[in-house]
NUMISE-220081 format. One record per residue (C-alpha): residue number from 1; x, y, z. Coordinates in nm, 4 decimals. Layout:
seq: NUM x: X y: Y z: Z
...
END
This chain:
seq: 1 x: 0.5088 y: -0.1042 z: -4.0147
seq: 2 x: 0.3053 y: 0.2353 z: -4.0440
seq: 3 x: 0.3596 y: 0.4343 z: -4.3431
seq: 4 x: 0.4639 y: 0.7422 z: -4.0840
seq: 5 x: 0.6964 y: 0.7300 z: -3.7788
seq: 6 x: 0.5042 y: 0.8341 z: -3.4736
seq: 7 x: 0.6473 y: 0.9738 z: -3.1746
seq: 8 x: 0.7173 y: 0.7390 z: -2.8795
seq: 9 x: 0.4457 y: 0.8829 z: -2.6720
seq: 10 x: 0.1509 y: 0.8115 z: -2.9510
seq: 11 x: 0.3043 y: 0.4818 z: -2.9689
seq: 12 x: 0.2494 y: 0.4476 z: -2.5923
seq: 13 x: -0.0872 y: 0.5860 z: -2.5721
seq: 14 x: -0.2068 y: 0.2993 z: -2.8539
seq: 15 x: -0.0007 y: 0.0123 z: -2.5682
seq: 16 x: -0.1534 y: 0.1916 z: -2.2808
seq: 17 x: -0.5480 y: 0.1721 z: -2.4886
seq: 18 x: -0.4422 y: -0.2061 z: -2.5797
seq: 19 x: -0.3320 y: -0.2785 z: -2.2273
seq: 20 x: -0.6508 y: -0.1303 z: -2.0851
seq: 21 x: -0.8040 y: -0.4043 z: -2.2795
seq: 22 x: -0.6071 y: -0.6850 z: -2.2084
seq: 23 x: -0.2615 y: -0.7649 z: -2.1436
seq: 24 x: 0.0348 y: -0.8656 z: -2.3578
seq: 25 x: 0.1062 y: -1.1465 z: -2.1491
seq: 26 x: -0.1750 y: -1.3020 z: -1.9139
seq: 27 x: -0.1832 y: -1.2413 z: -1.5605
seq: 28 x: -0.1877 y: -1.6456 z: -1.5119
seq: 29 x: -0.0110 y: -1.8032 z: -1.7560
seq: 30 x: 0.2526 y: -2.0620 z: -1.7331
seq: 31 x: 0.5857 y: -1.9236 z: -1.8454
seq: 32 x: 0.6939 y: -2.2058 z: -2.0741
seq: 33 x: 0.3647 y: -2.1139 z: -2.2691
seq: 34 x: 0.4920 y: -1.7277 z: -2.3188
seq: 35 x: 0.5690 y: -1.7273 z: -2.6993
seq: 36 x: 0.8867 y: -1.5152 z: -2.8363
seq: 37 x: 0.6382 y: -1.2998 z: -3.0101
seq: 38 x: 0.5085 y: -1.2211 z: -2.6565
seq: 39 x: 0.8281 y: -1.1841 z: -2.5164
seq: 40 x: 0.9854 y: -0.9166 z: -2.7784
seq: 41 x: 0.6521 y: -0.6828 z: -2.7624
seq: 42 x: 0.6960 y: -0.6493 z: -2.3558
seq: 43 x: 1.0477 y: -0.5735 z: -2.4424
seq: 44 x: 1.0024 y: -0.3173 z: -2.7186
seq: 45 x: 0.6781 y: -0.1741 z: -2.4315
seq: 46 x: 0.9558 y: -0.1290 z: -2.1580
seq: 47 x: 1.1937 y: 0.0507 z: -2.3938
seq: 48 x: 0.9621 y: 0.2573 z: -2.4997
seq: 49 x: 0.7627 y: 0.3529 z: -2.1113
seq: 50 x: 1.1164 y: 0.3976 z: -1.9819
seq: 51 x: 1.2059 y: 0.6864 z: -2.2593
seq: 52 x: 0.8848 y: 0.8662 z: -2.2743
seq: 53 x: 0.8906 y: 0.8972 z: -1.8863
seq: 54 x: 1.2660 y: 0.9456 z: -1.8661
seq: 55 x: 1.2632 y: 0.6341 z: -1.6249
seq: 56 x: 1.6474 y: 0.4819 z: -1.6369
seq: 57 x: 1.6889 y: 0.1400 z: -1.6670
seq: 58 x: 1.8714 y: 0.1365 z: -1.2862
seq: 59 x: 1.5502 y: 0.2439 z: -1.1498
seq: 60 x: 1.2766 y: 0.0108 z: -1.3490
seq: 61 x: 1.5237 y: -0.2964 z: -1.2348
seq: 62 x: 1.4948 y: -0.2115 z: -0.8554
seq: 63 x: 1.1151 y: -0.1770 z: -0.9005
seq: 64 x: 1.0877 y: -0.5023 z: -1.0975
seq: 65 x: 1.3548 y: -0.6893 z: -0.8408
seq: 66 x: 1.6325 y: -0.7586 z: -1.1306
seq: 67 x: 1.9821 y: -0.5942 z: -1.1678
seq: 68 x: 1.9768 y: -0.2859 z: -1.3825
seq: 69 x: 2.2238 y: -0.5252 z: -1.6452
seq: 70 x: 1.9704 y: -0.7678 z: -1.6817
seq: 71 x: 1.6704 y: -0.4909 z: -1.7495
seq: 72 x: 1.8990 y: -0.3111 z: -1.9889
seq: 73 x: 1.9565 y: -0.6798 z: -2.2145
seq: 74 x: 1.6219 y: -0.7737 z: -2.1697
seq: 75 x: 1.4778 y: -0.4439 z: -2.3220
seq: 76 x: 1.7655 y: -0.4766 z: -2.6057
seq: 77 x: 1.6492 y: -0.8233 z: -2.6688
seq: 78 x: 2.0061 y: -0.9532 z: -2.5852
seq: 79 x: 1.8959 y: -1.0989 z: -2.2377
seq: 80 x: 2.0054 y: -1.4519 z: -2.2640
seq: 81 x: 1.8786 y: -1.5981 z: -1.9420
seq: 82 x: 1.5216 y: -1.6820 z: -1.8833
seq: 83 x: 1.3407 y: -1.4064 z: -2.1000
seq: 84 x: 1.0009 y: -1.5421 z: -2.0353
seq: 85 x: 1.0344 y: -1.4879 z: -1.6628
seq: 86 x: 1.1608 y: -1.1833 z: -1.6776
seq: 87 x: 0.8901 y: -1.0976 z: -1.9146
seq: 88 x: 0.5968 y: -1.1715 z: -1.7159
seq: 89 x: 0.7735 y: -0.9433 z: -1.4238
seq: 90 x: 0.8424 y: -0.6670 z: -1.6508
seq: 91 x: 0.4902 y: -0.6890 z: -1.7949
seq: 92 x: 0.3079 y: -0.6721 z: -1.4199
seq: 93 x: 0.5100 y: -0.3976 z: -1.3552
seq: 94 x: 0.4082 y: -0.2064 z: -1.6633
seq: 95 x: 0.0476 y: -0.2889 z: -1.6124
seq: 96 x: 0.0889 y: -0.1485 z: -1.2093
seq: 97 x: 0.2602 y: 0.1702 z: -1.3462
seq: 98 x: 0.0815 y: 0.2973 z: -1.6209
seq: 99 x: -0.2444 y: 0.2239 z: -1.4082
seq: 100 x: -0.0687 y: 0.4516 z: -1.1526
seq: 101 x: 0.0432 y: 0.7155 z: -1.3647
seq: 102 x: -0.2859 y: 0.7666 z: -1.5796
seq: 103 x: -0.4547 y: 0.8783 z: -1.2529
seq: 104 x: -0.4950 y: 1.2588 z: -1.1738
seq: 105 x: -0.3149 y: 1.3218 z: -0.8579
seq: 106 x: -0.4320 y: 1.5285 z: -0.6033
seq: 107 x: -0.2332 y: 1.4203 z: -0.3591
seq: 108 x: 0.1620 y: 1.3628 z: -0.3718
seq: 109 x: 0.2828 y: 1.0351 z: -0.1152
seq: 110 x: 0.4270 y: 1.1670 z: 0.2053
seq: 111 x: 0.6540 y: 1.0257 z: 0.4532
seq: 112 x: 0.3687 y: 1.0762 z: 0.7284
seq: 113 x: 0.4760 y: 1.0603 z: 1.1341
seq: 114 x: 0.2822 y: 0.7350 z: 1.0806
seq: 115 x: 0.4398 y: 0.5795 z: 0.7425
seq: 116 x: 0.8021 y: 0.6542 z: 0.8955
seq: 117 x: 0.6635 y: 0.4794 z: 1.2258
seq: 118 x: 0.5184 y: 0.1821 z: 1.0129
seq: 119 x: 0.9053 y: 0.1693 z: 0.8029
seq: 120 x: 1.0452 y: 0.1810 z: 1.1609
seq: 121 x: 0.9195 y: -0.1319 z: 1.2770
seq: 122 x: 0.9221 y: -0.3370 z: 0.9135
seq: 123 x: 1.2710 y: -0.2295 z: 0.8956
seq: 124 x: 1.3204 y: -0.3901 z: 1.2520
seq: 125 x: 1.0936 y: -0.7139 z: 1.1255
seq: 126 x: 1.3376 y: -0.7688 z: 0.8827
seq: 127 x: 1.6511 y: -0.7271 z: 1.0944
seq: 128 x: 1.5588 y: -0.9511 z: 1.3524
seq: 129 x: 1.2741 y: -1.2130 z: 1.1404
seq: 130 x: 1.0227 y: -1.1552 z: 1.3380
seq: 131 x: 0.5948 y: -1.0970 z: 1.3242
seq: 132 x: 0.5165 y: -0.7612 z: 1.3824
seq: 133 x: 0.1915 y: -0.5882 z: 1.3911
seq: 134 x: 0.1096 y: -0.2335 z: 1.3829
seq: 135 x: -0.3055 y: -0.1352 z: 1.4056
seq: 136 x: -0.4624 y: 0.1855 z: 1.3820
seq: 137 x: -0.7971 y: 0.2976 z: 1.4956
seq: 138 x: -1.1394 y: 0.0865 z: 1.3639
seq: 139 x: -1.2615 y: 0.3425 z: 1.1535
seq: 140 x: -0.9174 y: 0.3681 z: 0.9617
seq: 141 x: -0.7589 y: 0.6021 z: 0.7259
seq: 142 x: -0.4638 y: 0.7225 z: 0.8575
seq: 143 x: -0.2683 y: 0.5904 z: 0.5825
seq: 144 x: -0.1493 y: 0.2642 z: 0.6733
seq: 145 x: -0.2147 y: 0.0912 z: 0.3058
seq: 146 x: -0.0694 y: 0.3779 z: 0.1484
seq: 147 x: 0.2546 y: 0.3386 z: 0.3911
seq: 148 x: 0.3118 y: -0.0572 z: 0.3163
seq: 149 x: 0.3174 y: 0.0314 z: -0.0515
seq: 150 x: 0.5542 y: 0.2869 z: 0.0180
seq: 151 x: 0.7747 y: 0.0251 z: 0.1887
seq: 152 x: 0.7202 y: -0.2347 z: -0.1125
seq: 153 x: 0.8145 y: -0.0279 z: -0.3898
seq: 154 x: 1.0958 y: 0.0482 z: -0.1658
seq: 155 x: 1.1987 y: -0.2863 z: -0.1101
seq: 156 x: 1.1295 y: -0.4316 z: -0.4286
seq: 157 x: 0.9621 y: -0.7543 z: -0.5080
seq: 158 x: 1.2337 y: -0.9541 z: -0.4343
seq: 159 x: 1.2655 y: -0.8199 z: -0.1017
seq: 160 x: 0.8937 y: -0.8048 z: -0.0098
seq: 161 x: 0.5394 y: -0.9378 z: -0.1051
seq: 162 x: 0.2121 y: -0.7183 z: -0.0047
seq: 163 x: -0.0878 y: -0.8836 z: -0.0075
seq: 164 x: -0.4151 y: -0.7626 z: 0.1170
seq: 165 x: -0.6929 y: -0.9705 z: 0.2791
seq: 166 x: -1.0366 y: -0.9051 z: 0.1889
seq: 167 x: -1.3139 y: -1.0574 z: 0.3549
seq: 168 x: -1.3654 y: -1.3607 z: 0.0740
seq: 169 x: -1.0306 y: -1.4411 z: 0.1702
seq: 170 x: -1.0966 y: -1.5187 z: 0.5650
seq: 171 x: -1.0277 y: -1.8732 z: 0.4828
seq: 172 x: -0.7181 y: -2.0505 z: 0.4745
seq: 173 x: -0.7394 y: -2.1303 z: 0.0930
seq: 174 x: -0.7754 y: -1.7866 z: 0.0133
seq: 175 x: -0.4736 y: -1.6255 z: 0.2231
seq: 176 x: -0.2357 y: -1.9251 z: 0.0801
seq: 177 x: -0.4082 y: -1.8104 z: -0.2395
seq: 178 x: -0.3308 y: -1.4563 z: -0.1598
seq: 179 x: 0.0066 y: -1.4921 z: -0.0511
seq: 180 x: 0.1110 y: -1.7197 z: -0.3750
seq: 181 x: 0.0029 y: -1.4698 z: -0.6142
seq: 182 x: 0.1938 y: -1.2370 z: -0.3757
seq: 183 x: 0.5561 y: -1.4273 z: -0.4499
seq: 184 x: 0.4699 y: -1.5054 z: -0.7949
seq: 185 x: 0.4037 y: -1.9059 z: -0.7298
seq: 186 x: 0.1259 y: -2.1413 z: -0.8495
seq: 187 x: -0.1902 y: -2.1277 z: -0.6614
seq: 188 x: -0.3661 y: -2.4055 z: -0.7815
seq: 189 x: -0.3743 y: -2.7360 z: -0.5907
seq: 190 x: -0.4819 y: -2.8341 z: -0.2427
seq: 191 x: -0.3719 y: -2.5820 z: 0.0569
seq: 192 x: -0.1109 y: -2.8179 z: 0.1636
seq: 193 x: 0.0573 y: -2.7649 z: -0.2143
seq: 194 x: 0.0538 y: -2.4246 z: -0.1571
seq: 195 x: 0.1825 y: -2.3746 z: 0.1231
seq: 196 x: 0.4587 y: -2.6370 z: 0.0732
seq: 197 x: 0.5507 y: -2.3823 z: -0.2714
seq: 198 x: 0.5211 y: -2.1001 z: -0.0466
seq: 199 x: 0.7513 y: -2.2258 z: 0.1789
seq: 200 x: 0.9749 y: -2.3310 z: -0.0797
seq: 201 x: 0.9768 y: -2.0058 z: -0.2157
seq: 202 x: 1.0740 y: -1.8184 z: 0.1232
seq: 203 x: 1.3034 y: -2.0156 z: 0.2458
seq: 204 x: 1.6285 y: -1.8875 z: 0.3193
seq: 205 x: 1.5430 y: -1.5564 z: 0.1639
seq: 206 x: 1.5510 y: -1.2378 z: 0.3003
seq: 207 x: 1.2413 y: -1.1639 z: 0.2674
seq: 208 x: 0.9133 y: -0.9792 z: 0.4202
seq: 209 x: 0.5758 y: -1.0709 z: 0.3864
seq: 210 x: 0.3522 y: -0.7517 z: 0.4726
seq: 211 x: -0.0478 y: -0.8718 z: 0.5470
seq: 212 x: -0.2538 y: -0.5070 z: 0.5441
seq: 213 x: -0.6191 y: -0.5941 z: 0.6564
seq: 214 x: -0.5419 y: -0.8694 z: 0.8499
seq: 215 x: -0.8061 y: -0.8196 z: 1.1101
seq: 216 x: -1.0334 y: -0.9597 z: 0.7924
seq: 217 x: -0.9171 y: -1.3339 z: 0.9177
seq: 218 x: -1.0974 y: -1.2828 z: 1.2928
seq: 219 x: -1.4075 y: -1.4954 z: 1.3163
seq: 220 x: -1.2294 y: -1.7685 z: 1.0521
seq: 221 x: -1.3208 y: -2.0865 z: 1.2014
seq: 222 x: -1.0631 y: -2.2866 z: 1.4705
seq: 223 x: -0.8312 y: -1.9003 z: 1.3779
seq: 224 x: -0.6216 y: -2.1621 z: 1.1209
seq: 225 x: -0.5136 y: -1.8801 z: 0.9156
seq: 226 x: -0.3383 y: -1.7410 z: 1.1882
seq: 227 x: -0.1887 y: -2.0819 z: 1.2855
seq: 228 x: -0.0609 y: -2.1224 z: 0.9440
seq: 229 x: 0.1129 y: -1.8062 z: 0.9230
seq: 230 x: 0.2571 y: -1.9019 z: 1.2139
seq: 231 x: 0.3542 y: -2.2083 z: 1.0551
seq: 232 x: 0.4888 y: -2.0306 z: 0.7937
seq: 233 x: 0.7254 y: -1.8567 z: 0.9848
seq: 234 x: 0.8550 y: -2.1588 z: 1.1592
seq: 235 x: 0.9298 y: -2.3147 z: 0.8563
seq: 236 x: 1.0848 y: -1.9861 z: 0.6331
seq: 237 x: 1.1922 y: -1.8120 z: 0.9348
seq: 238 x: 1.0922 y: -1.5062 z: 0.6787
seq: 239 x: 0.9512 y: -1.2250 z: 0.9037
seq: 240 x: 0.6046 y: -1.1031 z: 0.8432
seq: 241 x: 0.4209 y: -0.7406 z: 0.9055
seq: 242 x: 0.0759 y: -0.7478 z: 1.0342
seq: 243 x: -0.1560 y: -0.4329 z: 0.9604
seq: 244 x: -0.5058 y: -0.4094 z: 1.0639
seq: 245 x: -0.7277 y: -0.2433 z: 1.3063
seq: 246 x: -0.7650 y: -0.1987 z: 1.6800
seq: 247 x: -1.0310 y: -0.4683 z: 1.7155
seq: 248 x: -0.7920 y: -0.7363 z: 1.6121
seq: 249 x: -0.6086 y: -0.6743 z: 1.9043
seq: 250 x: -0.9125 y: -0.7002 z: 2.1105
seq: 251 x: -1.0091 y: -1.0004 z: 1.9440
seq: 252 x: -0.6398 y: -1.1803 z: 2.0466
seq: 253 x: -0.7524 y: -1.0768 z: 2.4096
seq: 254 x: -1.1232 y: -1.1960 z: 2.4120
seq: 255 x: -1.0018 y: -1.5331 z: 2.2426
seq: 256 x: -0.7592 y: -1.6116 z: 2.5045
seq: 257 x: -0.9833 y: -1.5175 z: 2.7681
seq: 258 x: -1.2806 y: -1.6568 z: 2.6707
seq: 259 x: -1.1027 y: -2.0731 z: 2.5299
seq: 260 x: -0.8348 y: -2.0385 z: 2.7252
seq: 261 x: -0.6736 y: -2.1186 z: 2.3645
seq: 262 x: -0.3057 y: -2.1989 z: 2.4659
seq: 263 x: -0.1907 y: -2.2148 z: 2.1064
seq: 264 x: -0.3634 y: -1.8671 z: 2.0284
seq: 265 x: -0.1625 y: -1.7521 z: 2.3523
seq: 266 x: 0.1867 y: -1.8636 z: 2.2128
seq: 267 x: 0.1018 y: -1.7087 z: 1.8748
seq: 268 x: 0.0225 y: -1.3872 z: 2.0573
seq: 269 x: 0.3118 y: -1.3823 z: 2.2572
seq: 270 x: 0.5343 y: -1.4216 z: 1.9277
seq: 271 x: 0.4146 y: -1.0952 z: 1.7884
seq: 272 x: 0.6909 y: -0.8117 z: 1.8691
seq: 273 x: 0.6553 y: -0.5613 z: 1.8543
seq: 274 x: 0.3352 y: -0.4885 z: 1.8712
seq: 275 x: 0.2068 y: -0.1143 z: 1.8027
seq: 276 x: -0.0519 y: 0.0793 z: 1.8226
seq: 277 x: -0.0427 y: 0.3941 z: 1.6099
seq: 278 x: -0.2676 y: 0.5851 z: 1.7638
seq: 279 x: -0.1166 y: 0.5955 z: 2.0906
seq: 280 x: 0.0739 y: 0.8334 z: 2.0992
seq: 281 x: -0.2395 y: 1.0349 z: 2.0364
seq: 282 x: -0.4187 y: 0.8807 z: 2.3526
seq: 283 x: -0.1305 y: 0.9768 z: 2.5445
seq: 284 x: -0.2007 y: 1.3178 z: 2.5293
seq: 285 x: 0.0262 y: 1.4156 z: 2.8541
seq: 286 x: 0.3175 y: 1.2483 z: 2.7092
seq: 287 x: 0.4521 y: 1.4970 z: 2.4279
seq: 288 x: 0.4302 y: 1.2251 z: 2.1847
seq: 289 x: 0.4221 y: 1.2807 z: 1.8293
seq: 290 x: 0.1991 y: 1.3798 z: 1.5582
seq: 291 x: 0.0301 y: 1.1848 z: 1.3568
seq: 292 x: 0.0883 y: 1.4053 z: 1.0596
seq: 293 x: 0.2268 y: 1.7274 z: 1.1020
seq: 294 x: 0.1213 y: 2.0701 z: 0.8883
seq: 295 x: 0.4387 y: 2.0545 z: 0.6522
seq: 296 x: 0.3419 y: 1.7005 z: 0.5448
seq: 297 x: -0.0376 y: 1.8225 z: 0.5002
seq: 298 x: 0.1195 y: 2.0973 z: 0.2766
seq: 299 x: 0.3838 y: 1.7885 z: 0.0897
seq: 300 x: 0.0792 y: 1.6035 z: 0.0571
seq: 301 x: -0.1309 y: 1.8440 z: -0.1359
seq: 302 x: 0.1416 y: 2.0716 z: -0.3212
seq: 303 x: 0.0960 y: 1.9268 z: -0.6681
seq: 304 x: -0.2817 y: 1.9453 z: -0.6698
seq: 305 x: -0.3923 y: 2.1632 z: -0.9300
seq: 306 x: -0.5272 y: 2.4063 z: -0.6401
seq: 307 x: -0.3634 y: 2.5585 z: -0.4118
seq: 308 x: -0.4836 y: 2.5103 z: -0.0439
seq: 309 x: -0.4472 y: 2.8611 z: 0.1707
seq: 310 x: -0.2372 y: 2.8307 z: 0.4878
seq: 311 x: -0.6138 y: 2.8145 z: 0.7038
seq: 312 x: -0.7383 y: 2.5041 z: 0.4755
seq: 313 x: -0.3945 y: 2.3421 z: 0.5374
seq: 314 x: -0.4298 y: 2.4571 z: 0.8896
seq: 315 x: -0.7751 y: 2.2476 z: 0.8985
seq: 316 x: -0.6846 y: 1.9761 z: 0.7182
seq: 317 x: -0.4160 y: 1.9188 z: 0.9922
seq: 318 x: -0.6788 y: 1.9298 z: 1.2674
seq: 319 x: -0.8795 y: 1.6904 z: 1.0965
seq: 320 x: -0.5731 y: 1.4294 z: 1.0453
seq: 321 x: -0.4408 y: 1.4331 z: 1.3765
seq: 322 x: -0.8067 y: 1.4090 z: 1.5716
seq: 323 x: -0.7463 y: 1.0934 z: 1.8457
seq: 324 x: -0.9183 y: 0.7778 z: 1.7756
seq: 325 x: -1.0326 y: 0.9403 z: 1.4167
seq: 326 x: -0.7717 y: 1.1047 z: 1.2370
seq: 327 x: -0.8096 y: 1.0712 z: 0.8454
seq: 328 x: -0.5473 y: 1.0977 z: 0.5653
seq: 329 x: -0.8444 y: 0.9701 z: 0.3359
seq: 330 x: -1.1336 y: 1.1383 z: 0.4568
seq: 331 x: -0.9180 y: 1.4704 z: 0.3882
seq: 332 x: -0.7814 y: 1.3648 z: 0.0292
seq: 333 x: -1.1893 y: 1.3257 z: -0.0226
seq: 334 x: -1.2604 y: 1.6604 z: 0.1119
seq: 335 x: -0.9802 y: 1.8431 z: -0.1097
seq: 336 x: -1.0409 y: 1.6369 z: -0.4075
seq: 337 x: -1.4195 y: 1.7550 z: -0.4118
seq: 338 x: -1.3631 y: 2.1196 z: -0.3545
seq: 339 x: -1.0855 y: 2.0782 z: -0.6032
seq: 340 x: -1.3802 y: 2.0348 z: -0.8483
seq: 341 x: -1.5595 y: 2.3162 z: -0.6662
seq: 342 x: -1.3191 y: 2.5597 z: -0.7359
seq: 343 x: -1.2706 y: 2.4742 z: -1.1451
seq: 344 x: -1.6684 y: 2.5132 z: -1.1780
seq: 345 x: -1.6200 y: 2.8935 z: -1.0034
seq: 346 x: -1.3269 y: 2.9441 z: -1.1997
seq: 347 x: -1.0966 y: 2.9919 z: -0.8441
seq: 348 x: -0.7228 y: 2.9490 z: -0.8216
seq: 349 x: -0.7025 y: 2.8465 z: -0.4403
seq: 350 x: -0.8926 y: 2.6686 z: -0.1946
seq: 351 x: -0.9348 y: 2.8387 z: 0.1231
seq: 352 x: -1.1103 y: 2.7640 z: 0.4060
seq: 353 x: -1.4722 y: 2.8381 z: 0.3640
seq: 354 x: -1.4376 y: 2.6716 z: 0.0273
seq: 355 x: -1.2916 y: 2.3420 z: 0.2511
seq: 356 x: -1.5779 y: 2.3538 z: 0.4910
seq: 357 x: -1.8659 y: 2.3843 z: 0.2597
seq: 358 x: -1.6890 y: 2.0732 z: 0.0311
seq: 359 x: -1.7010 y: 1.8905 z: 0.3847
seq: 360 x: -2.0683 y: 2.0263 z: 0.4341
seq: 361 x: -2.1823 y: 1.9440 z: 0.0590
seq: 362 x: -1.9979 y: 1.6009 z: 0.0311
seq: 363 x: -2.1111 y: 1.4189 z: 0.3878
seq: 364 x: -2.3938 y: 1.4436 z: 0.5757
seq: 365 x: -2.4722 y: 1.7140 z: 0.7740
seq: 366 x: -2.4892 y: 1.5160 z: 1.0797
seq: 367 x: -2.0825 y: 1.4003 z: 0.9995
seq: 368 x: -1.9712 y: 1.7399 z: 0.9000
seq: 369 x: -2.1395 y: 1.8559 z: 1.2504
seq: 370 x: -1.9925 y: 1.6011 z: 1.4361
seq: 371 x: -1.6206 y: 1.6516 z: 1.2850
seq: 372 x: -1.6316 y: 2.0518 z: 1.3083
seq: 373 x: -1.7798 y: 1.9838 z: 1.7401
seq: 374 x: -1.4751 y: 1.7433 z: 1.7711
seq: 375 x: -1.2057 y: 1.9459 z: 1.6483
seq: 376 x: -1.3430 y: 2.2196 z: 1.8099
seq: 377 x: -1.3673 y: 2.0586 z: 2.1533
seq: 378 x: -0.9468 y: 1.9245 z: 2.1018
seq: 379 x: -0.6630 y: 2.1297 z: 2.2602
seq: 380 x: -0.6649 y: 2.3045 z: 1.9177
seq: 381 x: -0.3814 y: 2.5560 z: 2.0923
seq: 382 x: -0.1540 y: 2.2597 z: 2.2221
seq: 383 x: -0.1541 y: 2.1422 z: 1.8563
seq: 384 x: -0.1010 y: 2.4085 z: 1.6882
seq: 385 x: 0.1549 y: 2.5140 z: 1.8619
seq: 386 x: 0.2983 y: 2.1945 z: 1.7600
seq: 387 x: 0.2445 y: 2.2487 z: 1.4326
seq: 388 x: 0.4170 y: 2.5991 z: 1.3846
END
């Protein structure tokens, strides 16, 4: 015990240094090998996160995937169910939010034309337990990652699993591996093990599996991850939500065509719906919508620590709804660096020159050029029009 009381947020900065170290309670370890000890300081670390943030208990247990009854015992140390278990969630959710929340933010989450597209059609996965896929344009950034961890946190854990595919994981033993870690089962074993804990996980929940980067998995040999998520569905009937890029979908076509792959046909024609975000762009006759329209570029940016002038928002707009390019990221990049601009000239807002020589100064010339010709050459009247 220290000699004098501190208040609860230097006791959380000391957790937060400790936890940036190493965690309470290891990221693999069995829970019949978490130790009481263990179990009371992720307790006394929730109770003490939730008051310094002002975070109720209601709202940590739909994050974590508990009732709010069960969070408020557990952080009393009353809980008398299986503490360890609980522990282990409680503690991956305290590692995921104080990561989170010791980041600057220069940009605020959004409910983009795109996001509330993407919700659309995981809401309609999960109504009807189906595979869905939604892709977006190869060179990406329109904000689809950011979207499906909208929808988790949403959801909840015990509602939804994201996992990502990254190229190492193009295999079947690393998606099963993936998608275990996912749903909080063990991934050790042979595939077959895990996917037979997998299943046994799933099944008969409602539950949705969302895959972002899934266009990592073409080239795998004989396609058998995409087979065995296939599989998976047959034998969960849990419905899954595809995200990837534009050449995925080409790559379903060329397949076909080019083995006459039955299989690969029947898998293909069990994917509904099956969207492609940036048509509505292509379309450019049809009226469709935005991607992203100028009040959710201003959303987006209004707690950065600079304001952007109506012009840069104005700009920022063009550049995020540009067909077959548009870039959430690639503008978060531009403000973030003429963010730091403007505290070495000691300015208050960002305006547009400021945004255009951060563009300039940050990427190539030949990129800057390029982006400036294109959104010059676009019905720049038609859109902003549209924009108000």
């Amino acid at each position: 015990m220290s000699e004098q009381p501190r208040i609860a947020s230097d006791a959380l900065l000391d957790r937060e240094r400790i936890r940036g170290a190493s965690r309470m309670i290891a990221a693999d370890m069995d829970v019949k090998n978490v130790s009481k000890e263990q179990i009371d300081a992720v307790a006394n670390d929730l109770a003490l996160f939730c008051k310094t943030h002002n975070i109720k208990y209601v709202a940590a247990a739909r994050a974590i995937g508990y009732t709010p009854g069960v969070i408020s015992e557990f952080a009393a140390g009353h809980y008398a169910g299986n503490e360890a278990k609980v522990a282990m969630d409680v503690e991956a959710w305290l590692v995921d939010e104080e990561k989170r929340r010791s980041r600057p933010a220069t940009t605020q989450f959004t409910w983009t034309n795109v996001a509330i597209h993407i919700k659309s059609v995981a809401s309609h996965c999960m109504e009807t337990k189906k595979i869905g896929l939604v892709f977006g344009p190869e060179s990406s950034g329109i904000g689809k990652t950011t979207a499906l961890r909208a929808i988790h946190q949403e959801l909840g854990p015990r509602r939804s699993s994201l996992v990502t595919i990254d190229k190492v994981d193009a295999n079947p033993t690393g998606m099963l591996r993936k998608i275990a870690s996912a749903i909080r089962v063990t991934d050790s074993g042979s595939n077959h093990q895990i996917f037979e804990r997998i299943c046994g996980k799933l099944d008969g929940r409602d539950h949705l599996i969302m895959i972002d980067q899934i266009h990592s998995l073409r080239g795998s040999k004989d396609d058998r991850p995409f087979y065995i998520l296939a599989d998976l569905y047959d034998r969960t009937r849990c419905a899954q939500l595809w995200c990837g890029t534009s050449d995925l979908a080409a790559y379903f076509n060329r397949q076909m065509r080019r083995s006459l792959d039955e299989p690969l046909a029947q898998l293909r024609s069990r994917i509904f719906p099956y969207i492609d975000l940036m048509a509505v762009l292509r379309n450019k006759g049809g009226g469709g919508k935005l991607l992203v329209t100028i009040d959710q570029v201003r959303e987006m940016f209004a707690k950065n620590r600079m304001r952007l002038a109506q012009p840069a928002a104005h700009f920022l707009f063009e550049i995020c709804n540009l067909p077959d390019g548009g870039s959430i990221r690639f503008c978060v990049q531009i403000v973030e660096f003429a963010t730091m601009l403007c505290e070495e000239r000691n300015l208050k807002v960002i305006d547009l020159p400021l945004l255009k020589e951060a563009m300039q100064l940050g990427f190539s010339p030949q990129r800057s050029e390029r982006l400036m010709a294109e959104i010059e050459n676009e019905n720049r009247p038609t859109r902003l029009a549209a924009a108000g």
